[in-house]
N, CA, C and O of each residue as an XYZ file, in Angstrom:
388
protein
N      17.190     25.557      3.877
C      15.951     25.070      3.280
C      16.055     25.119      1.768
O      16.811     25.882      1.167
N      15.199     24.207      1.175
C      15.329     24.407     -0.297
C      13.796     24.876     -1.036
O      13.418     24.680     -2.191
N      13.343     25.321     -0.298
C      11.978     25.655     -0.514
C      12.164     27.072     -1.883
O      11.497     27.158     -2.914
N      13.206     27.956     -1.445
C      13.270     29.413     -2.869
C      13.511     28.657     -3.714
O      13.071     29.126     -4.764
N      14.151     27.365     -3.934
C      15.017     27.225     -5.276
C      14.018     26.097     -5.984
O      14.334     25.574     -7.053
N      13.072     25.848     -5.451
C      11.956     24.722     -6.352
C      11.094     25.548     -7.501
O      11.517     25.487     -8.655
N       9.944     26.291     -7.235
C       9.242     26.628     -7.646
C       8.513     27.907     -7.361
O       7.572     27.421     -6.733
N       8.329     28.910     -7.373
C       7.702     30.131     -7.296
C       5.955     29.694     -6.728
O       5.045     29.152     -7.356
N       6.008     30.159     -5.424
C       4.967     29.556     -4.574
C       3.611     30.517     -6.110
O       3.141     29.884     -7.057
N       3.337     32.065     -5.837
C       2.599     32.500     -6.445
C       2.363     31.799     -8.208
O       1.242     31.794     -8.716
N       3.310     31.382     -8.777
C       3.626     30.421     -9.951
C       2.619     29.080     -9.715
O       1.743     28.790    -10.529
N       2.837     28.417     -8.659
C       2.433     27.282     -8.089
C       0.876     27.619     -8.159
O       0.143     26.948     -8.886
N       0.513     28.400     -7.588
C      -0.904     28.133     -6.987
C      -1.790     28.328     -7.886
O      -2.845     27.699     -7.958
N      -1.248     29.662     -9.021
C      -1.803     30.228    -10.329
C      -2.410     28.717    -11.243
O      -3.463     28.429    -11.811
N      -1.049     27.990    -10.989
C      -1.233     26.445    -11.883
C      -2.266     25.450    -11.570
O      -3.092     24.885    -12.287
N      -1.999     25.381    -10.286
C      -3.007     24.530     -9.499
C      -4.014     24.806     -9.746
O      -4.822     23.882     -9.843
N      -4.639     26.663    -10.050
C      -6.283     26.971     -9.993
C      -6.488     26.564    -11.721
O      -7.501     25.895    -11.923
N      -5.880     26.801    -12.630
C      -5.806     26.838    -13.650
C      -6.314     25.142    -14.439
O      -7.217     24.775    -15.190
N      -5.417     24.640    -13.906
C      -5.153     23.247    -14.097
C      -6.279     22.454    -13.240
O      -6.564     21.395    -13.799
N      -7.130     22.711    -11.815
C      -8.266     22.238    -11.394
C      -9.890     22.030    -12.076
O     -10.554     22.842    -12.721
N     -10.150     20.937    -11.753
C     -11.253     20.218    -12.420
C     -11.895     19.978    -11.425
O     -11.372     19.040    -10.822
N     -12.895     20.401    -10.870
C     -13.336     20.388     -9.762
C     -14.497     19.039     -9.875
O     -15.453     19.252    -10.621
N     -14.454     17.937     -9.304
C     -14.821     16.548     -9.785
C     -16.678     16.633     -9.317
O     -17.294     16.767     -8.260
N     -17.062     16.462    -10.839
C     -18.701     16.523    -10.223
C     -19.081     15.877     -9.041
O     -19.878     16.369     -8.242
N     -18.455     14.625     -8.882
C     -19.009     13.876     -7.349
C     -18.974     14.767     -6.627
O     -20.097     15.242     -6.457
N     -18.090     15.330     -6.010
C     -17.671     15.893     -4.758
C     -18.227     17.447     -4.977
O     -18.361     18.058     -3.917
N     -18.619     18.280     -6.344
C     -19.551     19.291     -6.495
C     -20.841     19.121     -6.179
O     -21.379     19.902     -5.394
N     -21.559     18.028     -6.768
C     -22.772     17.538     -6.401
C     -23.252     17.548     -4.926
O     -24.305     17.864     -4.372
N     -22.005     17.054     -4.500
C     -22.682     16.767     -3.104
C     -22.033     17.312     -1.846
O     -21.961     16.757     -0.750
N     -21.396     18.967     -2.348
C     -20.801     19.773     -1.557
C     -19.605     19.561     -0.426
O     -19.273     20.040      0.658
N     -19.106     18.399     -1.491
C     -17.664     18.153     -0.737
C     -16.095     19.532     -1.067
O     -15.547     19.937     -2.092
N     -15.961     19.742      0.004
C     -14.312     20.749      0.110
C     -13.910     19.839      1.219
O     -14.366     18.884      1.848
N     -12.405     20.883      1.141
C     -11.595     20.366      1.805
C      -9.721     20.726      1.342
O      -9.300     21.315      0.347
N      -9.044     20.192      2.339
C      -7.531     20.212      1.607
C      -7.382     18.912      1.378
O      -7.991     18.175      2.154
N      -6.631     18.321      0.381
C      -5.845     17.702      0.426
C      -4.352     17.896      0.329
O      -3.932     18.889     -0.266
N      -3.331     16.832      0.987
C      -2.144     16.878      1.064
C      -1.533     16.035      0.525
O      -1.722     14.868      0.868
N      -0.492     16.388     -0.613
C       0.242     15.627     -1.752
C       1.587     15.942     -1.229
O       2.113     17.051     -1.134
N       2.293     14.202     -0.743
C       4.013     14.667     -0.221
C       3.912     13.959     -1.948
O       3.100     13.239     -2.530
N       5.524     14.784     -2.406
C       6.260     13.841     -3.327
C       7.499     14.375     -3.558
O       7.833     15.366     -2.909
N       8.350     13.824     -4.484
C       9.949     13.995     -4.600
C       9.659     15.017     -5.711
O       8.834     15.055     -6.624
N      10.642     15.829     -5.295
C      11.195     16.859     -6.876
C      12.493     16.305     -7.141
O      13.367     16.537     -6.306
N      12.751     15.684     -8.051
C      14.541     14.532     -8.775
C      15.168     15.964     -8.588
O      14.883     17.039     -8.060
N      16.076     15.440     -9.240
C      17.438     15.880     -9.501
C      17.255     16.749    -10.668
O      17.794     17.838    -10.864
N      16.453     16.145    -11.390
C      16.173     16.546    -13.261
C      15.202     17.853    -12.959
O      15.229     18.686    -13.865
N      14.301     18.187    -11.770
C      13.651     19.049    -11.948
C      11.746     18.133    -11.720
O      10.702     18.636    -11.305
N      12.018     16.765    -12.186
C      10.523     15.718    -12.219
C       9.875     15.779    -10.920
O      10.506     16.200     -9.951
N       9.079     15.527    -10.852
C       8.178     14.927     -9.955
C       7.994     13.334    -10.057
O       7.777     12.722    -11.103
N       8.152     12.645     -8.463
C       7.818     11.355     -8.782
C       6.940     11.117     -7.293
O       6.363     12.001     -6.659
N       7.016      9.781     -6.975
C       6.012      9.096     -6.004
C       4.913      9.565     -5.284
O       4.626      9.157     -4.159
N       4.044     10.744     -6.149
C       3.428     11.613     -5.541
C       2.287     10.431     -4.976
O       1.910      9.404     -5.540
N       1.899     10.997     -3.648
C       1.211     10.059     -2.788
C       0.098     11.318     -2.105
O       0.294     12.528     -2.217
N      -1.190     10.617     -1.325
C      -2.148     11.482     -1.229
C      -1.059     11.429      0.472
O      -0.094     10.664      0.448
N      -1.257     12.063      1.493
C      -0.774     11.937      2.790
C      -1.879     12.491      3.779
O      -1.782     12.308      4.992
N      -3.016     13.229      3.160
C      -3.719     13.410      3.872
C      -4.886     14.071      2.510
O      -4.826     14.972      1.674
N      -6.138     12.752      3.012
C      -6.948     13.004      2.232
C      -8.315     13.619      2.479
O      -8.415     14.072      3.619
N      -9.574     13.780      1.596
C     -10.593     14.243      1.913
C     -11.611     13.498      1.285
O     -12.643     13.373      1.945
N     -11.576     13.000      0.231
C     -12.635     11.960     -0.141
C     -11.817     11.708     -1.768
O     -11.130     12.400     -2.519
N     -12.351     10.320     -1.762
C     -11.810      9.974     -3.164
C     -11.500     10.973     -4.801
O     -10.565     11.010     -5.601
N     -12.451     11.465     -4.728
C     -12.625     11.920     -5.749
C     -11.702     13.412     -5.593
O     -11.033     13.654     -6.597
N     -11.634     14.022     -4.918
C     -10.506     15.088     -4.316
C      -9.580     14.457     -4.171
O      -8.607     15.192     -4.339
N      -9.254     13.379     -3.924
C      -7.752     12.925     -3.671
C      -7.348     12.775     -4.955
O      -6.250     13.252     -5.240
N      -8.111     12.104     -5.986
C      -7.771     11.815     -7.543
C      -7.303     12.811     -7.697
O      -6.082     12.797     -7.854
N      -8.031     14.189     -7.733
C      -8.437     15.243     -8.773
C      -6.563     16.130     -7.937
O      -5.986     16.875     -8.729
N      -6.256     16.049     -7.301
C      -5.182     16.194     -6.598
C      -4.147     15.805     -7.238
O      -3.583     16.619     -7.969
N      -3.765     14.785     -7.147
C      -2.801     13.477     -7.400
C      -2.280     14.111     -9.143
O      -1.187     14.477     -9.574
N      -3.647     14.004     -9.780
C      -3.951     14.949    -11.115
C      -3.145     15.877    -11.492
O      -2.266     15.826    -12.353
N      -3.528     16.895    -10.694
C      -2.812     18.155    -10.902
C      -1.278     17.885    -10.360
O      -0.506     18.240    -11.250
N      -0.763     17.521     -9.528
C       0.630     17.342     -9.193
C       1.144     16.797    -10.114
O       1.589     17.658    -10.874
N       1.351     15.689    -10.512
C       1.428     14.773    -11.908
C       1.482     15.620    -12.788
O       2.494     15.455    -13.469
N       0.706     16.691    -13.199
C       0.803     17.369    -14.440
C       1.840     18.687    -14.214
O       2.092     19.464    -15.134
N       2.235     18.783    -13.261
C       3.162     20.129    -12.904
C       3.638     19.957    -13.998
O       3.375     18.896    -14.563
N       4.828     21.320    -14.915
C       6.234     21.106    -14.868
C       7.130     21.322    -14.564
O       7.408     22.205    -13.751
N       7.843     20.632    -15.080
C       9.527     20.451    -14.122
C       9.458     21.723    -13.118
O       8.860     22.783    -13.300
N      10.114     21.382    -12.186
C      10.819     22.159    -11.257
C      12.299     22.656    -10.649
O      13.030     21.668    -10.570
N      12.716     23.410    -10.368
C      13.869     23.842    -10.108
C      14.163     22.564     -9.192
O      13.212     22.138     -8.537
N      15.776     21.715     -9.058
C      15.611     21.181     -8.518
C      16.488     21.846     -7.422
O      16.953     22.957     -7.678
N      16.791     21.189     -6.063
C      16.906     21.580     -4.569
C      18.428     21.414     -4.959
O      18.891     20.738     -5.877
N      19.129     22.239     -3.986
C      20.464     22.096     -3.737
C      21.066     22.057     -2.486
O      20.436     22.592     -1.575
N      22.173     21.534     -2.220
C      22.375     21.625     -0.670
C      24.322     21.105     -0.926
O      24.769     20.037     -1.344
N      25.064     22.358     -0.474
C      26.510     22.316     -0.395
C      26.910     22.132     -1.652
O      27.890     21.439     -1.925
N      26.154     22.763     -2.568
C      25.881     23.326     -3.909
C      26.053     21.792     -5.188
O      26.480     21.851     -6.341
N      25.685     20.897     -4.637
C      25.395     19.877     -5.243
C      23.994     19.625     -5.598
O      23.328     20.619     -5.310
N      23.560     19.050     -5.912
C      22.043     18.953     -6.746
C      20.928     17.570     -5.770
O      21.440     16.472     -5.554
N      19.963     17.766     -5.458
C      19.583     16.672     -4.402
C      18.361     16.618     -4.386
O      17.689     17.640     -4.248
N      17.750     15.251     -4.545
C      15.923     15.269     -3.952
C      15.686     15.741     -3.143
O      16.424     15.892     -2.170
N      14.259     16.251     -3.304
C      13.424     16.908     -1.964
C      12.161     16.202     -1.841
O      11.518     15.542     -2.657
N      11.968     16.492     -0.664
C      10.682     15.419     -0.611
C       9.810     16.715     -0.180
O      10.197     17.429      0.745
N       8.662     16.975     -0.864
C       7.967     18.267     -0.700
C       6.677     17.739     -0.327
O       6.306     16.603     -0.622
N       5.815     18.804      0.502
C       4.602     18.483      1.113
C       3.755     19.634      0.459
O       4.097     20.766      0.801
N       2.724     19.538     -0.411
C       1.939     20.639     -0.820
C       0.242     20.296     -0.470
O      -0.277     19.211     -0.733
N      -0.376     21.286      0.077
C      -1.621     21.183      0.415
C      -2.622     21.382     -0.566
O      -2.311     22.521     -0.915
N      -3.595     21.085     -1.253
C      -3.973     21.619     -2.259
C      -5.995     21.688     -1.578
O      -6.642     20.748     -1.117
N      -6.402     23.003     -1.770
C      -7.045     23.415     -1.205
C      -8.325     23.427     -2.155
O      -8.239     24.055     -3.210
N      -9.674     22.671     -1.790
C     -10.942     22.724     -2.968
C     -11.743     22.932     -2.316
O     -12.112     22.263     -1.351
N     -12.379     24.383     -2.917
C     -13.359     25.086     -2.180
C     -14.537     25.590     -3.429
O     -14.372     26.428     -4.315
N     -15.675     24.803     -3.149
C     -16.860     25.506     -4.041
C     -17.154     26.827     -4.000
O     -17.002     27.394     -2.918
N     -17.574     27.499     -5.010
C     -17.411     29.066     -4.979
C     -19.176     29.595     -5.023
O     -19.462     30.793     -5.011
């Protein structure tokens, strides 16, 4: 698996809360939910074709899409110690407090 060598899950999530904008539409009118963002981690460490794969309402899917897009770089994946895309699935979880 290449899951140790991307990104530090506890790293990850710190960012995600940090970096969340919780979208007045979907505050207003007591929308949560997960959404699910597949996308590639390159070779370089980038993020690209991030796509919603499982959504919850527009405005959570944006606010999603958002934060992935803004990561940075990541460790990239290795396999038979050559350097290789991964296609990663991250859930990103919005819950009114």
């Amino acid at each position: 698996t290449h899951r140790g060598t991307l990104f530090p899950y506890t790293t990850l999530f710190r960012s995600i809360k940090k970096n969340m904008k919780y979208p007045s539409y979907a505050k207003k009118n007591g929308i949560e939910g997960q959404v699910l963002v597949v996308f590639i981690v390159e070779k370089d460490g980038s993020i690209s074709n991030a796509e919603v794969s499982w959504g919850v309402d527009p405005s959570l899917d944006q606010e999603a899409l958002r934060i992935v897009n803004k990561m940075p770089k990541w460790k990239p994946g290795k396999q038979g110690g050559s350097t290789v895309r991964v296609k990663f699935h991250l859930p990103i979880k919005f819950m009114l407090e």
